[in-house]
VOGU-3710 file (C-alpha; in Angstrom, 3 decimals, decimal comma):
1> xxxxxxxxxx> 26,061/5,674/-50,865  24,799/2,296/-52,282  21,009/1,710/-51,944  19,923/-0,105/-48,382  18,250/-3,903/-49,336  15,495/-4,397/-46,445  14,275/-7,455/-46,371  9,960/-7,969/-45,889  8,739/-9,417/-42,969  7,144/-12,848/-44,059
11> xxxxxxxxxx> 8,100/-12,058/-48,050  10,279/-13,199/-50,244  10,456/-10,034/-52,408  12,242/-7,237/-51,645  12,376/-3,151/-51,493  14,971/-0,916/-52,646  15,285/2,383/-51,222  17,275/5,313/-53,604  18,345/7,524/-51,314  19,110/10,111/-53,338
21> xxxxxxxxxx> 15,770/10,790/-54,403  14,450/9,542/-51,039  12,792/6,496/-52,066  11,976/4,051/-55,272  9,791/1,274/-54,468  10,453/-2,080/-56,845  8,082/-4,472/-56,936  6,166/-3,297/-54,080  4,299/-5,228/-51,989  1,557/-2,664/-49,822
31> xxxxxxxxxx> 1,216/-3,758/-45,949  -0,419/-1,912/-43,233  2,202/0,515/-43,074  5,592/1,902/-44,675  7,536/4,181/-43,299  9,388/5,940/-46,071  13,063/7,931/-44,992  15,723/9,255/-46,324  18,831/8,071/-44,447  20,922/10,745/-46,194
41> xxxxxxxxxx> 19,042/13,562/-44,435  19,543/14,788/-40,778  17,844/12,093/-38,365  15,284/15,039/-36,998  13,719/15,232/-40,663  10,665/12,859/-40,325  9,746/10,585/-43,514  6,521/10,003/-44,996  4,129/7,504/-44,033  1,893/5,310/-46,333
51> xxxxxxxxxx> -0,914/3,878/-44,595  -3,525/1,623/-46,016  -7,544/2,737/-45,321  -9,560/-0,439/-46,950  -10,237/-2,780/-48,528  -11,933/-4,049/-45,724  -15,385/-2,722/-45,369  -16,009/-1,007/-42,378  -13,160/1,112/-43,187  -14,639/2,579/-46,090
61> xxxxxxxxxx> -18,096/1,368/-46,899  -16,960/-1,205/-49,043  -14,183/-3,100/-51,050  -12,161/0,466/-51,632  -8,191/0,874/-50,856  -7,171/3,804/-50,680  -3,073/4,186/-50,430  -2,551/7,175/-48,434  0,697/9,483/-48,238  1,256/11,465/-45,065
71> xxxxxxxxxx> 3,426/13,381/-43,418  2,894/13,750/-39,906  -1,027/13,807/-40,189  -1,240/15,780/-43,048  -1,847/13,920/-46,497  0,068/14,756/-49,411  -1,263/12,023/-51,948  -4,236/9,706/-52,040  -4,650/6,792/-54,447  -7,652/4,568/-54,928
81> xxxxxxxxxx> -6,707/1,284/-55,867  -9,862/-0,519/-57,501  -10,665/-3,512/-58,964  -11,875/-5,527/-55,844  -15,463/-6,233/-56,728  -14,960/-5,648/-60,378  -17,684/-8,172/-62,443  -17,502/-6,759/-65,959  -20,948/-6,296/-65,924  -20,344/-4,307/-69,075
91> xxxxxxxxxx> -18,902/-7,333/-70,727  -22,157/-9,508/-69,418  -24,282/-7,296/-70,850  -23,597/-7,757/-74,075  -24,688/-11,457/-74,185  -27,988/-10,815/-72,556  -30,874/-9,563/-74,684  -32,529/-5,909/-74,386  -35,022/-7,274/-71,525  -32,302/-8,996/-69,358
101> xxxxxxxxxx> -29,190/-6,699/-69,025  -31,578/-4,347/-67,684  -31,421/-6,038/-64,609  -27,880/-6,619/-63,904  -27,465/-2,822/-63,442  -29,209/-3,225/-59,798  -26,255/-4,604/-58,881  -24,063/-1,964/-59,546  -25,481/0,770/-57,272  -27,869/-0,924/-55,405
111> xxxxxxxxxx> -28,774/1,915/-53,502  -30,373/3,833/-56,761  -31,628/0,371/-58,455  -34,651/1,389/-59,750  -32,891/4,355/-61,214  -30,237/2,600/-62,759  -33,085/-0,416/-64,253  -34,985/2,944/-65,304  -31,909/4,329/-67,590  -31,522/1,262/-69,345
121> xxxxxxxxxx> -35,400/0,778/-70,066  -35,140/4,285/-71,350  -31,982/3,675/-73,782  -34,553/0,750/-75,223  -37,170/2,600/-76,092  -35,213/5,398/-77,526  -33,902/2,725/-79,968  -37,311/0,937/-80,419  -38,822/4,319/-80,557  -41,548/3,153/-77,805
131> xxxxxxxxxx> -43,455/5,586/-76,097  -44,396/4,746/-72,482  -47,710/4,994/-70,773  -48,341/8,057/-68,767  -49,648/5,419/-65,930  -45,847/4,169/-65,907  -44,497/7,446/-66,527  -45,814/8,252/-63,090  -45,486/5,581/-61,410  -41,425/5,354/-62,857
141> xxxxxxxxxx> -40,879/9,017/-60,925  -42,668/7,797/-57,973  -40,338/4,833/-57,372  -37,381/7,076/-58,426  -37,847/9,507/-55,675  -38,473/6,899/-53,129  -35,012/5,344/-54,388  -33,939/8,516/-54,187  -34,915/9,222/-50,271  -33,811/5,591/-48,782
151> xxxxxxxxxx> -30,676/6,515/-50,583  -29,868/9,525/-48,809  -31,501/8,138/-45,314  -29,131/5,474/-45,676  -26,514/7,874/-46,224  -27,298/10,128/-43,688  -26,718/7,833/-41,179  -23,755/6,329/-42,087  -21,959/9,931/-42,224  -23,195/10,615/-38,811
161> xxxxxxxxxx> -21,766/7,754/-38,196  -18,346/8,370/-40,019  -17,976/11,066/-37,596  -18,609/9,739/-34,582  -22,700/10,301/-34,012  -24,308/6,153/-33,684  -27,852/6,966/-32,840  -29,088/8,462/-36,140  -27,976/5,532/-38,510  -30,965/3,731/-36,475
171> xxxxxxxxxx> -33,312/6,874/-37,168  -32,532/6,978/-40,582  -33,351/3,245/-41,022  -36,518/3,714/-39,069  -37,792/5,500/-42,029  -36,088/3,930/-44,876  -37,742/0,389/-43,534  -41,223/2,362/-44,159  -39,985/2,347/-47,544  -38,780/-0,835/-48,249
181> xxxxxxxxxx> -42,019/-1,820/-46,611  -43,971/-0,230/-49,705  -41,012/-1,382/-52,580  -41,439/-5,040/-51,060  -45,605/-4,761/-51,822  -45,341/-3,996/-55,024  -41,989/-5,079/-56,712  -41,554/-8,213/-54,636  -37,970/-6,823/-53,398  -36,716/-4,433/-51,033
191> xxxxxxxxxx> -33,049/-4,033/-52,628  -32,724/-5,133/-56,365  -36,737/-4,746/-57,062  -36,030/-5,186/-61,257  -39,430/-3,685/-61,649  -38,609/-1,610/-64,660  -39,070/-2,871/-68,230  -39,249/-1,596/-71,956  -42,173/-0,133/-72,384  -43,283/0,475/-68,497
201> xxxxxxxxxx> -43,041/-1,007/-65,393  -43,042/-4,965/-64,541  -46,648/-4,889/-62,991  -49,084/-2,206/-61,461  -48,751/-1,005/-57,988  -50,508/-2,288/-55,122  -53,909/-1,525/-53,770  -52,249/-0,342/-50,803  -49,752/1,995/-52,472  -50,907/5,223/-52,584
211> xxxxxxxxxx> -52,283/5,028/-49,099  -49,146/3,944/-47,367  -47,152/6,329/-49,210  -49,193/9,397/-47,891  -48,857/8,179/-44,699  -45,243/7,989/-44,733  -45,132/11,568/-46,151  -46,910/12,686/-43,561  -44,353/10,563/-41,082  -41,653/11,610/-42,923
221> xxxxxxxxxx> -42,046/15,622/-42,822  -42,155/15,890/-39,193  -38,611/13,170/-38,626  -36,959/15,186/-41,590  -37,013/18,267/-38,975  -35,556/16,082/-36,612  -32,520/15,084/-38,660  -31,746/18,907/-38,712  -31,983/19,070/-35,304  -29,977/16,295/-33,999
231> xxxxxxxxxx> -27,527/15,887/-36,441  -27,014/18,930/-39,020  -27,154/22,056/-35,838  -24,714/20,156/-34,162  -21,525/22,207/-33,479  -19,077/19,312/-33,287  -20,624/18,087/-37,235  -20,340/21,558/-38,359  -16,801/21,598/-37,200  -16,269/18,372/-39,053
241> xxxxxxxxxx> -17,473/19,324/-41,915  -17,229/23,266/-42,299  -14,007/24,061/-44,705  -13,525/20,120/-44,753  -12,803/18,541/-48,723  -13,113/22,036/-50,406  -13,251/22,172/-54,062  -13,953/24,693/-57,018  -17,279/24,802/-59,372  -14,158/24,794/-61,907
251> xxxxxxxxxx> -12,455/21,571/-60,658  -15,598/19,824/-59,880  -16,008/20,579/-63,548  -13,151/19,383/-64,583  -13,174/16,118/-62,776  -16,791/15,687/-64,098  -18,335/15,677/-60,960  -21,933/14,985/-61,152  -24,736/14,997/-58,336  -25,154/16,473/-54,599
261> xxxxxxxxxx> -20,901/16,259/-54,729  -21,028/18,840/-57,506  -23,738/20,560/-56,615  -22,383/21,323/-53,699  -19,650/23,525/-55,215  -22,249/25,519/-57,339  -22,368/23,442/-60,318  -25,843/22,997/-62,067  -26,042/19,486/-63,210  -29,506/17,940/-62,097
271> xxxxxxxxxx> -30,181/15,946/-64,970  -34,490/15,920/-64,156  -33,827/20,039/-65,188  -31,575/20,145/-67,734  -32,564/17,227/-69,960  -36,210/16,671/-68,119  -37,369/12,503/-68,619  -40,949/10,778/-68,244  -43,113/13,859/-66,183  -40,064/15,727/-64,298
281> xxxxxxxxxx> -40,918/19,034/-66,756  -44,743/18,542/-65,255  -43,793/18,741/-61,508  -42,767/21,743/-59,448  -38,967/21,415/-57,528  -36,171/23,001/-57,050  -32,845/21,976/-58,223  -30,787/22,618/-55,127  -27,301/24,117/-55,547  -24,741/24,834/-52,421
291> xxxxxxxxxx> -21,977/27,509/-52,798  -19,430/26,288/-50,380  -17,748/23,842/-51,904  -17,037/21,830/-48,983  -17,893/19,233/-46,762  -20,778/20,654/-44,836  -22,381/21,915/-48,527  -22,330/18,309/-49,838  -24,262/17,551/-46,919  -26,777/20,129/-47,187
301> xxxxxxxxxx> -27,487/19,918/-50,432  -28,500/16,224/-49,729  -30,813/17,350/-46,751  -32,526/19,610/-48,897  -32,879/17,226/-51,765  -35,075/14,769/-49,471  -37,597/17,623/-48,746  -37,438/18,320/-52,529  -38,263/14,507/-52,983  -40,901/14,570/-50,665
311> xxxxxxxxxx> -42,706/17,248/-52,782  -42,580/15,451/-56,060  -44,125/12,350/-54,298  -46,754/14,773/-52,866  -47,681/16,425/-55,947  -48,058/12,855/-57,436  -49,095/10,249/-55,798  -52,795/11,681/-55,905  -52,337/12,234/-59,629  -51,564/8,558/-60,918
321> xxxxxxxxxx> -53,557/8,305/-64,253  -55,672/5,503/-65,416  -54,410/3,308/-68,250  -51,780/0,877/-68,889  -49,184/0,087/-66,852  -46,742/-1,047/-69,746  -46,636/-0,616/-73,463  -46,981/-3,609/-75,908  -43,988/-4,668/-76,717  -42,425/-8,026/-78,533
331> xxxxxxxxxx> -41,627/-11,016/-76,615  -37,832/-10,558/-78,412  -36,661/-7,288/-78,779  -34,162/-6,285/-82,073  -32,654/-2,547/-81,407  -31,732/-1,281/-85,076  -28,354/-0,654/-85,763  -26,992/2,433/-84,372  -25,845/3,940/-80,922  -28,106/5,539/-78,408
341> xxxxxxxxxx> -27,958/7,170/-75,153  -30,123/7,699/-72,244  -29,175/9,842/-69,150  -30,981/9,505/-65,527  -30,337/11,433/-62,444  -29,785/8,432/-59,271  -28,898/10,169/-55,593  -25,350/9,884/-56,631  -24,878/11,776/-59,723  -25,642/11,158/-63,546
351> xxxxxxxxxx> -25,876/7,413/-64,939  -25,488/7,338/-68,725  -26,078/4,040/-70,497  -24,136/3,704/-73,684  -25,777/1,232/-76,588  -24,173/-0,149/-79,610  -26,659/-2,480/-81,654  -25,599/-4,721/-84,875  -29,157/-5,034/-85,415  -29,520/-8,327/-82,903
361> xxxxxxxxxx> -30,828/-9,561/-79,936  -28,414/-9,025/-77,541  -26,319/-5,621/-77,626  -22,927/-5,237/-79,479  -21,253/-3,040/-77,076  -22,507/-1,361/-73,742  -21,102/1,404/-71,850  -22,391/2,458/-68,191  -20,867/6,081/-67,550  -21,586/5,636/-63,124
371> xxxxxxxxxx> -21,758/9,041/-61,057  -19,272/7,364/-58,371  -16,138/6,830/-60,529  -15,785/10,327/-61,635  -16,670/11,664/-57,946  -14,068/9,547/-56,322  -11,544/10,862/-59,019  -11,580/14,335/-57,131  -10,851/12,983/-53,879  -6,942/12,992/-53,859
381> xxxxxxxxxx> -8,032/16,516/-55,103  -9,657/17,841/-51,920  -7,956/15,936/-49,399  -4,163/17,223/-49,745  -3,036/19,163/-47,314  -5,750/18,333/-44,984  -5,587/16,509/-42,083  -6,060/12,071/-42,126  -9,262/12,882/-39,183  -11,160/14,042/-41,968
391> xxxxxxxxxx> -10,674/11,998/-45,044  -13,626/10,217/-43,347  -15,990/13,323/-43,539  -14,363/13,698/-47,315  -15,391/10,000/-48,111  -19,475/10,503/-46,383  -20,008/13,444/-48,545  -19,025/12,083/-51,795  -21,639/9,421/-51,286  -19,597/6,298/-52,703
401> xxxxxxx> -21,131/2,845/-53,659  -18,277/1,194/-54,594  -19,770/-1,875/-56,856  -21,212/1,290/-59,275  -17,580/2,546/-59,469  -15,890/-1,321/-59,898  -18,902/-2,407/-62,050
//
């Protein structure tokens, strides 16, 4: 039987369809939908369906496209097709000196950008050998964990959205304003604060600081319990979730899964415990790990990381030393030649920033290894053979920013 030429709607290219092997797409042009049959086959044999989720962003909390293969409602394959906010910030980096390309990385995940500005600082000073106040040391961990708690507030209520629940993305922003409230006082920024340098931090907190920040603890411990209550108790999100996006400690592994996503399927990788930075060895928390391996374990693990948040804060914020706030440092910095590495844990996963240094101003090479590319990597992974209703759930769990996985 010769191949079937069917022209596009609106295109001038064109697809041919091998129906031997049931289908060969030549230069292929994705729309909304493609219904994929074999013609050779019995008429009551259904073909596949690719569907397009993305790249809009409501469908997917950002520029992603995923290309998804189903049969019936069940998917088979899942390809993300990236690229669509790519900046080369890598390649930027590298014609910026050591105190500016620090602050391009708040655009990459600009939920964790204090994080990402702090594992940058901390690849310069392991290359200028400077040792940081332990003023900044604390007050570093402080912002960190606040990062790390708008992050996941953020997060929570956009999965409850994802699924169907609207009231607690305006709870969770209810308390994440509190903190953006503080960030703005003393960085100047509520998003992309850049309030990490070499050497410290960019200036010293505000009088009001410490004072606002025990009062949002205090706000914060008694909503947290409300969270559980309204959202995580809930049969219908425990049905969403439960058995939902199930994978392995070992593939997790393999796919180098990093943060609440592999922690989730039993995998200890909480940077702050293995390979403990500025005063994580000094406080008391727990790295939390969640056996399940699916949906609903993602989730909790991120739950219980807020409370463990909220207990580093506590145990610090009455504990700030006196000193300097940043180290003395040239106006020009010169790394020596060599490569270095730093490692920080952000509330998606491990950020790894990668220097090679001729000896000049500006960096000869730079490598960002982002938490959300290697996540994503494992979601064909866990969604075939489950059903298209709960890729969504799939997506919320893994936590994506998309511009830290495009960069």
């Amino acid at each position: 039987m010769s191949p079937m030429i069917i022209p596009e709607m609106g295109y001038k290219r064109k697809k041919e369809l091998d129906c031997k092997v049931g289908y060969k797409i030549k230069n292929e042009l994705y729309r909304e939908t493609q219904i994929i049959s074999d013609p050779s086959k019995s008429p009551d044999i259904e073909g596949d369906l690719v569907i397009n989720i993305g790249p809009q962003h409501p469908a997917t909390h950002g520029v992603l496209h995923l290309v998804i293969t189903l049969n019936g409602e069940t998917v088979k394959k899942v390809e993300p097709h990236l690229g669509y906010i790519h900046r080369s910030i890598e390649k930027m980096c590298e014609s910026l000196s050591y105190r500016q390309f620090i602050y391009v990385t708040s655009r990459m995940d600009y939920l964790s950008a204090h994080m990402n500005n702090h594992g940058c600082s901390m690849c310069v000073e392991k290359g200028l050998q400077i040792e940081v106040p332990p003023r900044a040391q604390v007050i570093r961990v402080l912002m960190d964990e606040l990062t790390r708690l708008a992050s996941h507030q953020l997060w929570w209520g956009a999965m409850a959205m994802d699924v169907g629940a609207l009231t607690p993305f305006f709870l969770a922003f209810r308390e994440r304003e509190m903190i953006n409230d503080i960030m703005e006082e003393t960085c100047g920024a509520r998003l992309t604060m850049n309030y990490m340098v070499p050497g410290g931090v960019m200036t010293d907190i505000h009088p009001n600081f410490q004072r606002k920040v025990k009062e949002f603890i205090v706000h914060f411990k008694n909503k947290i319990d409300e969270y559980d209550e309204l959202v995580t108790g809930n049969i219908i999100f425990q049905n969403r979730t439960k058995g939902v996006g199930y994978i392995s400690r070992e593939d997790a592994i393999s796919y180098g899964m990093t943060g609440g996503s592999a922690r989730g399927s039993g995998v200890s990788c909480d940077i702050r415990k293995l390979y403990p930075y500025e005063v994580y060895d000094k406080v008391q928390f727990n790295e939390i790990i969640e056996m399940g391996g699916d949906s609903f374990a993602r989730y909790m693990v991120r739950m219980k990381e807020m409370r463990e948040s909220i207990s580093i804060i506590d145990q610090l914020i009455d504990n700030i030393p006196e000193g300097e706030f940043q180290a003395k440092t040239k106006a020009v910095l010169k790394l020596p030649k060599g490569e270095f590495y730093s490692r920080i844990e952000t509330a998606r996963g491990e950020f790894g920033v990668y220097i090679v240094s001729e000896g000049g101003t500006t960096p000869y090479r730079i490598k960002f290894r982002s938490p959300g590319f290697s996540n994503l990597s494992a979601l064909d992974h866990m969604a075939r053979g489950s059903k298209i209703g709960d890729m969504v759930a799939m997506m919320a769990t893994l936590d994506l920013v998309i511009p830290d996985i495009d960069r």
